[in-house]
Structures are given as C-alpha cells and as structure tokens.
FILO-283161 format. One record per residue (C-alpha): residue number from 1; residue in three letters; x negated, y negated, z negated. Coordinates in nm, 3 decimals, always signed. Layout:
# residues N
r resi NUM; resn ALA; X X; Y Y; Z Z $
...
***
This chain:
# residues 291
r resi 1; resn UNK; X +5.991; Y -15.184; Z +8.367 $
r resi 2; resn UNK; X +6.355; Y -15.223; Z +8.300 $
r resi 3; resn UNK; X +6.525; Y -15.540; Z +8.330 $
r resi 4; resn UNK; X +6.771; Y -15.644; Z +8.098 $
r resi 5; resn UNK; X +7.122; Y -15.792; Z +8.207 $
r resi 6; resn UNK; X +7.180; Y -16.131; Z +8.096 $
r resi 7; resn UNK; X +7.449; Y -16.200; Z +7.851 $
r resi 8; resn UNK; X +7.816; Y -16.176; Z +7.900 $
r resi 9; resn UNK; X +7.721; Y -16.023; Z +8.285 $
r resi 10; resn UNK; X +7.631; Y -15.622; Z +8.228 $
r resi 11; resn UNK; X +7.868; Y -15.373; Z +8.105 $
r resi 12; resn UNK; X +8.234; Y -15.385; Z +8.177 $
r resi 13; resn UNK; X +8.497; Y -15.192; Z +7.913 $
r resi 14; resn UNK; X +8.874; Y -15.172; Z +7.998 $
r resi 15; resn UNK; X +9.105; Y -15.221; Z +7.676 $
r resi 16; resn UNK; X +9.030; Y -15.467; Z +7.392 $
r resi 17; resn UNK; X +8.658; Y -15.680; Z +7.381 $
r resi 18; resn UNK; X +8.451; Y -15.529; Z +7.111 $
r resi 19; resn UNK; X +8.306; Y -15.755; Z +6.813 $
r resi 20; resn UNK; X +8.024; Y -15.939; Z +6.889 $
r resi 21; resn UNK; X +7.771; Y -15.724; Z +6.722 $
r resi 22; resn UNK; X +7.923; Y -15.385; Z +6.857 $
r resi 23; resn UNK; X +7.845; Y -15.511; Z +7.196 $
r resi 24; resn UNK; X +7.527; Y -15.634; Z +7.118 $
r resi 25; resn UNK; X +7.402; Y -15.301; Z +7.017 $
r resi 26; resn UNK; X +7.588; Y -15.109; Z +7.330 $
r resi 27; resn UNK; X +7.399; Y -15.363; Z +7.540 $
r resi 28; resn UNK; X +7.085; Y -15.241; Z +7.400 $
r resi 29; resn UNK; X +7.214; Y -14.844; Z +7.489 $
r resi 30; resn UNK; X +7.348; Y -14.970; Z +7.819 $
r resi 31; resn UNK; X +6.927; Y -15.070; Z +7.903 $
r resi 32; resn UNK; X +6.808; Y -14.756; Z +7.802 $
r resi 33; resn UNK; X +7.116; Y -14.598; Z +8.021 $
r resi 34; resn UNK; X +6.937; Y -14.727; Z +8.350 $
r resi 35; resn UNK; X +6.795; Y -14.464; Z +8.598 $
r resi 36; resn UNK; X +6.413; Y -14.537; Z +8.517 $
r resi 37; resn UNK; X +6.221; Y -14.401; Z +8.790 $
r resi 38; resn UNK; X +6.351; Y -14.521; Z +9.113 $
r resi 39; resn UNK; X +6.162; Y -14.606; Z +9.394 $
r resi 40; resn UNK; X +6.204; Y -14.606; Z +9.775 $
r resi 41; resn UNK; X +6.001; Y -14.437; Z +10.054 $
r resi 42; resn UNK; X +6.040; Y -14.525; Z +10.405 $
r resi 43; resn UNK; X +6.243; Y -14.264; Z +10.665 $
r resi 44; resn UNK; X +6.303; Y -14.344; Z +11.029 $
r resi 45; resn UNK; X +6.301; Y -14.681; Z +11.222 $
r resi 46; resn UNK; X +6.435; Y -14.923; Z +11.003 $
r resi 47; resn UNK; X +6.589; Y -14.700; Z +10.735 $
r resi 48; resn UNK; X +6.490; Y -14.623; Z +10.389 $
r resi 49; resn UNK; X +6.543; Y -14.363; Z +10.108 $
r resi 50; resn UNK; X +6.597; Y -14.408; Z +9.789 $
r resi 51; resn UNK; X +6.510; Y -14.164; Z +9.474 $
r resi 52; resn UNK; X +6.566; Y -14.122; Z +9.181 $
r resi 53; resn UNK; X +6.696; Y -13.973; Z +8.853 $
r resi 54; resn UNK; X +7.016; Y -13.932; Z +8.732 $
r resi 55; resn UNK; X +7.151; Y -14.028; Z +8.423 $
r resi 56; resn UNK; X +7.443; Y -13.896; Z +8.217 $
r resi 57; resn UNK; X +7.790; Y -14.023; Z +8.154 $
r resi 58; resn UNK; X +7.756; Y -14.124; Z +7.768 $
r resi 59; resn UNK; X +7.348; Y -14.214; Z +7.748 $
r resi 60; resn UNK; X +7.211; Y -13.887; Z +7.924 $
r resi 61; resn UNK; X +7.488; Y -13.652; Z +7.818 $
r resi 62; resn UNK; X +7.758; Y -13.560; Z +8.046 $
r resi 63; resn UNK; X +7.778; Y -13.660; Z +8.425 $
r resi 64; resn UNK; X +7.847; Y -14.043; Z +8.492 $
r resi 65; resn UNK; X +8.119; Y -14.095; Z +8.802 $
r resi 66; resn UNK; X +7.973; Y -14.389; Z +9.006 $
r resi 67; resn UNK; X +7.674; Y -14.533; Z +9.166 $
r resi 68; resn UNK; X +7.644; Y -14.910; Z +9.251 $
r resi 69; resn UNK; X +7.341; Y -14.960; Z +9.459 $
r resi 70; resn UNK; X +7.301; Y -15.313; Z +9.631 $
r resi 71; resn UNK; X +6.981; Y -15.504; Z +9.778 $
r resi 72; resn UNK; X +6.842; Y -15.809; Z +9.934 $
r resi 73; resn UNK; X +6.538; Y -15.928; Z +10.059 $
r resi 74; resn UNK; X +6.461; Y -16.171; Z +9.784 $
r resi 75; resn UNK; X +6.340; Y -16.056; Z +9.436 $
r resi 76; resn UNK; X +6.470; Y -16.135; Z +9.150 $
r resi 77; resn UNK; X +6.391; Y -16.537; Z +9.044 $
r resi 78; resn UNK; X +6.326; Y -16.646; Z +8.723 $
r resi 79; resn UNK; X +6.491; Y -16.288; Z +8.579 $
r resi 80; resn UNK; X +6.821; Y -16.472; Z +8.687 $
r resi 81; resn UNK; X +6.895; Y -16.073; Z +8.733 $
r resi 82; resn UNK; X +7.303; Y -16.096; Z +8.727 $
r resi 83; resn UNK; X +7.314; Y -16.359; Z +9.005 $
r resi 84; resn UNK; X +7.106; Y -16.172; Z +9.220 $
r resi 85; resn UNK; X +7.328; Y -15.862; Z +9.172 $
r resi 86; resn UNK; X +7.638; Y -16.077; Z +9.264 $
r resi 87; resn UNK; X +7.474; Y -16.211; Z +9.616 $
r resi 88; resn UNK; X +7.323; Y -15.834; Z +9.711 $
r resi 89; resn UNK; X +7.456; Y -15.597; Z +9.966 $
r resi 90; resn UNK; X +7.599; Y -15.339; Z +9.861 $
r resi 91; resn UNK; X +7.513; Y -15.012; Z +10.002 $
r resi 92; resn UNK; X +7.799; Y -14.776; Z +10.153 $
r resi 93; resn UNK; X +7.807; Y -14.519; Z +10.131 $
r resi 94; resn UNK; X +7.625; Y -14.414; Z +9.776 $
r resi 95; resn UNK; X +7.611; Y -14.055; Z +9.648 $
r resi 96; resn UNK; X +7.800; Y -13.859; Z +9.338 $
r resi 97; resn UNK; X +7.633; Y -13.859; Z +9.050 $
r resi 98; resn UNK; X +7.496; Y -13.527; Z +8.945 $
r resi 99; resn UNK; X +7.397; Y -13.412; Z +8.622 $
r resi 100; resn UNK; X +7.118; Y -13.591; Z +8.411 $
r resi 101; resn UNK; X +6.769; Y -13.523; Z +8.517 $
r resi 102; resn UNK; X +6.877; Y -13.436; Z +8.874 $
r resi 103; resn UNK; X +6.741; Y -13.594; Z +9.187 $
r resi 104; resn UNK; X +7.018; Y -13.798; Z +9.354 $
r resi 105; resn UNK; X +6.885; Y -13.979; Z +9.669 $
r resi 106; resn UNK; X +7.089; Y -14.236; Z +9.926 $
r resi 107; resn UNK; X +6.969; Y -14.307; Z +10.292 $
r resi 108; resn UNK; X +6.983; Y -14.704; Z +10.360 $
r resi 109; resn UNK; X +7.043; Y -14.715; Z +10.724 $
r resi 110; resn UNK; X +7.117; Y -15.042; Z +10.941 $
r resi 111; resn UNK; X +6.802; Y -15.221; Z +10.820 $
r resi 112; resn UNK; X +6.587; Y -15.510; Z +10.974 $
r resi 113; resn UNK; X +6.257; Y -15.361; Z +11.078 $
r resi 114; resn UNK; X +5.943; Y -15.506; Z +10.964 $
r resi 115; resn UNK; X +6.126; Y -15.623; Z +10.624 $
r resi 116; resn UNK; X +6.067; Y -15.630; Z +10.265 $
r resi 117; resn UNK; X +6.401; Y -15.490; Z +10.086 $
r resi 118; resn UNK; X +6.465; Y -15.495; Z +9.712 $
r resi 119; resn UNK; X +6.683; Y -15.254; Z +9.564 $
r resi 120; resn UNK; X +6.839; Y -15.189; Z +9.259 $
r resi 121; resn UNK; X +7.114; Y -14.947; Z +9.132 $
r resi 122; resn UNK; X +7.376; Y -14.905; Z +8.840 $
r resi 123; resn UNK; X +7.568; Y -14.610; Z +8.677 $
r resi 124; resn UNK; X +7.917; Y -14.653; Z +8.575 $
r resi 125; resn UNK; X +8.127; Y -14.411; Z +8.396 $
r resi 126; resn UNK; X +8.523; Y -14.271; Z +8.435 $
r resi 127; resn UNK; X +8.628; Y -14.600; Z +8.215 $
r resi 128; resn UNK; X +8.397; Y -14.742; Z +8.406 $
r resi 129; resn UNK; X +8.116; Y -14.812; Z +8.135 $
r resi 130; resn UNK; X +7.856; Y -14.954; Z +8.369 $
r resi 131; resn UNK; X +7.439; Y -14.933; Z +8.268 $
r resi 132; resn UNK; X +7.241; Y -15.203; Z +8.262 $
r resi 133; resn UNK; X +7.021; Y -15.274; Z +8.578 $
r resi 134; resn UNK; X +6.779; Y -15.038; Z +8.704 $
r resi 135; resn UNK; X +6.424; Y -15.167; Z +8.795 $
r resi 136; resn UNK; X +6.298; Y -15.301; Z +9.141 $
r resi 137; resn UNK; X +6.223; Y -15.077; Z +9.437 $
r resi 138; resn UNK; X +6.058; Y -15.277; Z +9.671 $
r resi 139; resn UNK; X +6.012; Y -15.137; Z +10.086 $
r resi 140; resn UNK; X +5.911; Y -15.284; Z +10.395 $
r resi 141; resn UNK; X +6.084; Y -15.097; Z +10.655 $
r resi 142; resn UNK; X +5.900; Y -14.937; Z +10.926 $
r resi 143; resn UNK; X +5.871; Y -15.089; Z +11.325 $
r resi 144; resn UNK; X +6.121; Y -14.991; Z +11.540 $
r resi 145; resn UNK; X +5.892; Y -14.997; Z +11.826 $
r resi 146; resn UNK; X +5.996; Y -14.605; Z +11.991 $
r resi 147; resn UNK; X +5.889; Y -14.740; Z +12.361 $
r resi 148; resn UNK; X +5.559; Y -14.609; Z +12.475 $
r resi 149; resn UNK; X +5.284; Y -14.730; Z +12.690 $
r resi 150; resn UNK; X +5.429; Y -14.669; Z +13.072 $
r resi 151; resn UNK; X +5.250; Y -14.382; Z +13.201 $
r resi 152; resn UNK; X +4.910; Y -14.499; Z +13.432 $
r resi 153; resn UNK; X +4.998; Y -14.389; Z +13.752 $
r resi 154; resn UNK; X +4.693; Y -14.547; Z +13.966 $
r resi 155; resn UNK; X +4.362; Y -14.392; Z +13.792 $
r resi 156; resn UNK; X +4.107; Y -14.359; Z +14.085 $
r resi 157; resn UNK; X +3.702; Y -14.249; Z +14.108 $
r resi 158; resn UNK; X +3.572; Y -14.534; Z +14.298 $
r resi 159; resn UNK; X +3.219; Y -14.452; Z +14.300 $
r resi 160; resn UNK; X +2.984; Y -14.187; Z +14.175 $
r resi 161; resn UNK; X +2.586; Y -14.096; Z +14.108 $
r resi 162; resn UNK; X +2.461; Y -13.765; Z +13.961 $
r resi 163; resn UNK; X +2.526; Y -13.853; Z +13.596 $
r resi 164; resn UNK; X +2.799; Y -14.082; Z +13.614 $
r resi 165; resn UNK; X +3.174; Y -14.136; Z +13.742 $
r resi 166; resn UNK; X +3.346; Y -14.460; Z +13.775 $
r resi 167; resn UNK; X +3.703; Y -14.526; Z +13.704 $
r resi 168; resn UNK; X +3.971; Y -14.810; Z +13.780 $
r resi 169; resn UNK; X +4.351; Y -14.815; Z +13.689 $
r resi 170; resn UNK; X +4.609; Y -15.060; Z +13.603 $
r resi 171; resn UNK; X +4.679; Y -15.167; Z +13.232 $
r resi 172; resn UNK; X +5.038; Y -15.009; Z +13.190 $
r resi 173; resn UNK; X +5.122; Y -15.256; Z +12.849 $
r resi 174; resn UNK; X +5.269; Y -15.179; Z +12.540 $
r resi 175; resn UNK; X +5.650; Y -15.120; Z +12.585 $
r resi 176; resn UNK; X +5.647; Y -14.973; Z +12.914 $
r resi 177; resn UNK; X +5.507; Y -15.170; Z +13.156 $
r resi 178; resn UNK; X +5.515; Y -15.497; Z +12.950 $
r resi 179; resn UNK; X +5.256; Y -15.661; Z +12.682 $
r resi 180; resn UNK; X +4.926; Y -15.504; Z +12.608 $
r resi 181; resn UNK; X +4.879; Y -15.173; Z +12.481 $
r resi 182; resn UNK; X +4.640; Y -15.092; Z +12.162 $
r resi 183; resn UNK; X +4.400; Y -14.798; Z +12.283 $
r resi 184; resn UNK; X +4.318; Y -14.534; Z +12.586 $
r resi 185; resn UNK; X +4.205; Y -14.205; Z +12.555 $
r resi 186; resn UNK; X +4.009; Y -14.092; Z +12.872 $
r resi 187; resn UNK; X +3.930; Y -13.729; Z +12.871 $
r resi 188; resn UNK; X +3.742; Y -13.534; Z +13.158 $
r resi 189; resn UNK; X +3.708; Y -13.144; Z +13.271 $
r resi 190; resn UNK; X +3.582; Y -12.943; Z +13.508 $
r resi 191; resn UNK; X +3.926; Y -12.755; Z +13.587 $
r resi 192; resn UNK; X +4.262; Y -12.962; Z +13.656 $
r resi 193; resn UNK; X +4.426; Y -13.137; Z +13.318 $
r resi 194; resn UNK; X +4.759; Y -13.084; Z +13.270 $
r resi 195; resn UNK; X +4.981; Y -13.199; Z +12.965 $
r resi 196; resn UNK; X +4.898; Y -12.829; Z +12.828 $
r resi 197; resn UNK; X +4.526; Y -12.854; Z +12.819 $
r resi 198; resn UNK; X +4.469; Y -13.194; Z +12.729 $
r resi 199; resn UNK; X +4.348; Y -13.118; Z +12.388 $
r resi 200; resn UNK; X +4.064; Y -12.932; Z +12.577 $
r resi 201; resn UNK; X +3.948; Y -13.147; Z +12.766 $
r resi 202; resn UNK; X +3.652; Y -13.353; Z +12.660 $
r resi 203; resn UNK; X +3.708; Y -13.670; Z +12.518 $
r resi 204; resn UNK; X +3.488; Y -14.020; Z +12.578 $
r resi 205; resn UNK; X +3.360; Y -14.283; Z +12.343 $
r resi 206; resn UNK; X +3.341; Y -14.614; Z +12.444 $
r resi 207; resn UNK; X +3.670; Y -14.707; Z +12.586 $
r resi 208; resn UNK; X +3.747; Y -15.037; Z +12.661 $
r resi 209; resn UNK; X +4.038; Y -15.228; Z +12.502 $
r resi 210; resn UNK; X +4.344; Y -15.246; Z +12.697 $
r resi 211; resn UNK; X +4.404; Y -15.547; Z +12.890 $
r resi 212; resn UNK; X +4.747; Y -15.750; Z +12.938 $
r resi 213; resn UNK; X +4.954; Y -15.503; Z +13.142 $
r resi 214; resn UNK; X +4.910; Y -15.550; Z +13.492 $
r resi 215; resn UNK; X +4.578; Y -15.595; Z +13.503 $
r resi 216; resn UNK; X +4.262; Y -15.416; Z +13.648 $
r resi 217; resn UNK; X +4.016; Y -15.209; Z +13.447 $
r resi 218; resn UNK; X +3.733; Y -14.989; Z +13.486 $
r resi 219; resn UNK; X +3.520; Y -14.757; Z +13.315 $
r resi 220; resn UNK; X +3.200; Y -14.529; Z +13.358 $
r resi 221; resn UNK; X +3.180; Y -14.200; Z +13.225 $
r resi 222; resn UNK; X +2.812; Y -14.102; Z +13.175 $
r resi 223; resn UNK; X +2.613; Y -13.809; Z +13.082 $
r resi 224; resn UNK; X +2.777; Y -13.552; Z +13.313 $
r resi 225; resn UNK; X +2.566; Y -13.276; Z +13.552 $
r resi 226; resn UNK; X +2.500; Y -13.280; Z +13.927 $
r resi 227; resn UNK; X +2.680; Y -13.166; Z +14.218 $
r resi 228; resn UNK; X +2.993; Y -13.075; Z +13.998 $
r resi 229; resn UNK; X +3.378; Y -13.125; Z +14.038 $
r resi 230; resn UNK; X +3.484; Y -13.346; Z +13.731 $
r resi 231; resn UNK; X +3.903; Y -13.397; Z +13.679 $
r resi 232; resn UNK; X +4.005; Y -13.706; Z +13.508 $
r resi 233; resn UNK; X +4.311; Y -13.870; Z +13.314 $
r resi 234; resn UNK; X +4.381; Y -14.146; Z +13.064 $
r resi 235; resn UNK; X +4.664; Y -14.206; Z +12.790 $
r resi 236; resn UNK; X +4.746; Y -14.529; Z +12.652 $
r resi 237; resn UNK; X +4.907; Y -14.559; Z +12.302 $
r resi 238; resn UNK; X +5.009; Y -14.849; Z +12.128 $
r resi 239; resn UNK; X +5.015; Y -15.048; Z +11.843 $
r resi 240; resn UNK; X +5.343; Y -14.805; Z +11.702 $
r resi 241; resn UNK; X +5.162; Y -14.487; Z +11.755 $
r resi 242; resn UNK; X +5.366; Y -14.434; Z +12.107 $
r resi 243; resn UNK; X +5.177; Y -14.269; Z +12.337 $
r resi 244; resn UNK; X +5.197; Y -14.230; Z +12.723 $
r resi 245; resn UNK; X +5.240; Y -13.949; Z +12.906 $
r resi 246; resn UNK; X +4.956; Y -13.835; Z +13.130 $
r resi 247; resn UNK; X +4.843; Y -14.036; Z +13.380 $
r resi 248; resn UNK; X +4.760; Y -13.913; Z +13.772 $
r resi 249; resn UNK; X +4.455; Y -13.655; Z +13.782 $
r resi 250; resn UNK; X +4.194; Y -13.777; Z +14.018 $
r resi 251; resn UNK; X +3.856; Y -13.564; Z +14.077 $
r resi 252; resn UNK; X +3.609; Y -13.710; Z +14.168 $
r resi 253; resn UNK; X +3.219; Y -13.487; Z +14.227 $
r resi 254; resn UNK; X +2.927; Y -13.616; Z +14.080 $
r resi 255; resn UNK; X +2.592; Y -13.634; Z +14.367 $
r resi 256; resn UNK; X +2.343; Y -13.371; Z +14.450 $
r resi 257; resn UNK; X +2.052; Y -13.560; Z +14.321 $
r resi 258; resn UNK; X +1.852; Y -13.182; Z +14.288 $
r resi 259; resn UNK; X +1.584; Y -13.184; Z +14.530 $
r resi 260; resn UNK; X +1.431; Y -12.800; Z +14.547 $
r resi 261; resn UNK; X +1.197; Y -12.700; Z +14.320 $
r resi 262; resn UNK; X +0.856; Y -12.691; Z +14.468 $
r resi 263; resn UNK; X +0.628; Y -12.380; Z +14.544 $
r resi 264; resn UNK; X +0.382; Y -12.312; Z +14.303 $
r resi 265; resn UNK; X +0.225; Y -11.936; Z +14.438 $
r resi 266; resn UNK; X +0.140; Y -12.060; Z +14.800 $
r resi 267; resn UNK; X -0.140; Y -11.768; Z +14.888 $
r resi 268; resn UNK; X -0.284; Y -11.602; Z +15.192 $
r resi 269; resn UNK; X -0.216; Y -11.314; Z +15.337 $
r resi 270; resn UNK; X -0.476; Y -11.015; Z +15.295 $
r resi 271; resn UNK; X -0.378; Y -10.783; Z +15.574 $
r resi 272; resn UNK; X -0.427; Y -11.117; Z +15.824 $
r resi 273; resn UNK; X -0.747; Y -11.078; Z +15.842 $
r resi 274; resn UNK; X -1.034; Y -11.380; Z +15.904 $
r resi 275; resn UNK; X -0.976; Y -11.658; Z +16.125 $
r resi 276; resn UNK; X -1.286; Y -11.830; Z +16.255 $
r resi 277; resn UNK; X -1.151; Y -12.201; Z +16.327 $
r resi 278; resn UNK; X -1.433; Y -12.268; Z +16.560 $
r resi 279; resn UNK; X -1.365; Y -11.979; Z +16.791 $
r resi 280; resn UNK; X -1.005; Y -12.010; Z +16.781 $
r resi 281; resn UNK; X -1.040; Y -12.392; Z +16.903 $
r resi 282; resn UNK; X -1.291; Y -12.294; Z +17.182 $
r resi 283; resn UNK; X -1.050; Y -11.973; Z +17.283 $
r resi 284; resn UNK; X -0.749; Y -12.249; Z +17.363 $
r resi 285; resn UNK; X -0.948; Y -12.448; Z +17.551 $
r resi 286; resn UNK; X -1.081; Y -12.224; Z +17.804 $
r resi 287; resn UNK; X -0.729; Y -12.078; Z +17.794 $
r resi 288; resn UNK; X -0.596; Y -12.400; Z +17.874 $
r resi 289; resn UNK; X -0.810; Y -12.452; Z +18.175 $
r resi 290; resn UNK; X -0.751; Y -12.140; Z +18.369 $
r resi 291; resn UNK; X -0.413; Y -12.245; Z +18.381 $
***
C-alpha cells in the first residue's frame, strides 16, 4: 500500500509553481512514481538491508538521479506522513539509482539492536522532481549478543555403576562467565573427543537446564555397557545461538558387573574308571593309622 503525501509537502519543482490543477494531477503521477515493493531483511548485528525496485526518471522511463531514504522507530500516526518524513534519519550513504526494474539495495548500519525500524524511501530526479512516499518497511534488528558461553573447564566423573556415569561441572553463564546460559549438549564416546569428532560422538537427551553461572551441576548418563572406557564433554550455547568451545575430556570406565557365565556340560570322565566311596573311605583310614 502506497501512502500518499499530504498536500503542499511532496514534490518539489525548481522554476515557476504550476496551476493548481496541473499539480494536482502530477501529484497523482508522483504516487504511482513510488518504488512499490520495498521491504527490509535483517543482515548482521544490528544492521539491516533494504530492497527494492527502481523506478525511472520521468514515471518508469529513464533513470532517476537520487535516493532519499530516512527512518525512525515510530510509524507513521494518523497518516501525518510528511511530518514523519521531516523528523526521520536520514540514511548516508544511499545508492545510485539504476535503471527501472533493477534491484537497488542500501545496508543500514549503526542500528540499536533488538529494535523495530521503519523505513521509507523517495526518488528524485536531475530537476529534482521528487516521488511521492514509498510504503513502510518495518525490521526489528537482530541481538548483538556475539559472546559465547565461557568454555566448561571443570567436567569430572564422580561416580560410576555398570550402566551409568555421573557428571559434575560448573555453569559457565551466558556471556562468558556471566548470567545463565540457555542449553548443554553432553555427548559421550568410547575414543577421545576432540573439536574434530564431536559430531560423532553420541549425543544425550535429558539435559538439565543451565543454572546461574557459577554454580554446580550434575548429570547421569545411562544406558551404557560394562567394563568399558567412556570419554566425555559438554558445550553450552546460549540464548544468541553462541556456542562454547569444548569443554575438558574426562573418562571415566563404567564397572565390571559380569560375573562368568556358569557351566552347563559338567560330566564325568569315562577313562576314570569306578570309584567305590565305601572302600575309598575305609582305604584312608587304615592309611592314616599306620602312620
């Protein structure tokens, strides 16, 4: 939707003022003159881009020669549209103007993250013959949050059964060593993780939620096999999408709980021969008493 400029604030025209109903009529052209698709899409930390198509120097014929692009972070009230051109930002600096039906773009830089940002942009010609206003691209800029979790440096098996290891470590926080964090990911494998093979290594369910940094937490991984070496390491990432790097790989061996399997062909020997207990018990005795 385009929106009109109010009367007596849109176009500008150097030389004599046209007749009433001349510039009635150009102020109708000078709407349809407006680029009609812009729209914004965020880039970087606090940035934004802005798109859109260009328009021509008389209607959409010919190249125009200027781009006025200004924002704020109030819409438009009561479609009082010329005053809130007047108190906007401009932006600097703003692209040539290429021919009509071309993508021009601008990169807003400088902006306040975590805020909602209205822009709007005008064409002006070599007089300069300025368009009427574009419409409304509306962006809330991104977090600037590019400080990950600190790195847990104190991830130790305290105790293990046959099945199961148990884990404690210090909550690291969100921005290094400071608030809380948003999520671990605790992975385990039987060979030494390294930054390399962490996607191999198998992951857990069940985390717990980070705590205030600072903090002690534990864990239990469960389901693993007997008697076997088991590495372990943990990544926190917060509520940006920062992640930590690896933490400190401690092993830790899960308990021979395995007794031996018992005998099930327990037989006698055929070449032994038959033993009479009776005779064998009376043989020991008088053995025993000529001694």
């Amino acid at each position: 939707m385009l929106i009109a400029p109010r009367s007596g604030a849109p176009a500008r025209h150097s030389g004599n003022a046209f007749p009433s109903n001349t510039l009635l009529v150009l102020l109708a052209a000078v709407v349809l003159l407006c680029p009609s698709a812009s729209q914004a899409q965020t880039a970087a930390d606090s940035s934004v881009t802005l798109l859109w198509t260009a328009t021509g120097d008389d209607g959409n014929v010919g190249t125009a020669s200027y781009y006025d692009i200004r924002y704020q972070t109030a819409g438009i009230a009561s479609a009082d549209t010329a005053t809130w051109w007047s108190a906007a930002t401009r932006v600097l600096p703003v692209p040539t103007p290429r021919p009509p039906g071309s993508t021009d773009s601008v990169l807003v830089r400088g902006l306040t993250p975590l805020t909602t940002y209205y822009f709007m942009i005008r064409v002006g010609d070599e007089v300069p013959n300025w368009s009427g206003f574009s419409n409304l691209a509306v962006r809330t800029t991104s977090s600037t949050d590019v400080t990950a979790p600190r790195a847990i440096a104190d991830l130790a098996v305290t105790t293990t059964t046959g099945t199961s290891i148990s884990l404690r470590w210090t909550a690291p926080g969100d921005d290094g060593g400071t608030g809380t964090a948003a999520s671990y990911d605790i992975r385990y494998s039987t060979s030494a993780i390294t930054s390399t093979n962490w996607g191999s290594a198998v992951s857990v369910s069940g985390e717990p939620a980070p705590t205030i940094a600072g903090t002690q937490q534990t864990f239990t991984i469960t389901g693993l096999n007997p008697s076997r070496t088991y590495y372990v390491a943990i990544r926190a990432t917060d509520d940006a999408a920062n992640v930590s790097a690896l933490s400190n790989v401690p092993s830790g061996t899960t308990l021979d709980t395995i007794p031996p399997a018992p005998v099930r062909d327990l037989s006698m020997d055929p070449d032994s021969g038959t033993v009479d207990p009776i005779v064998s018990a009376a043989q020991y005795e008088v053995a025993s008493n000529a001694r």
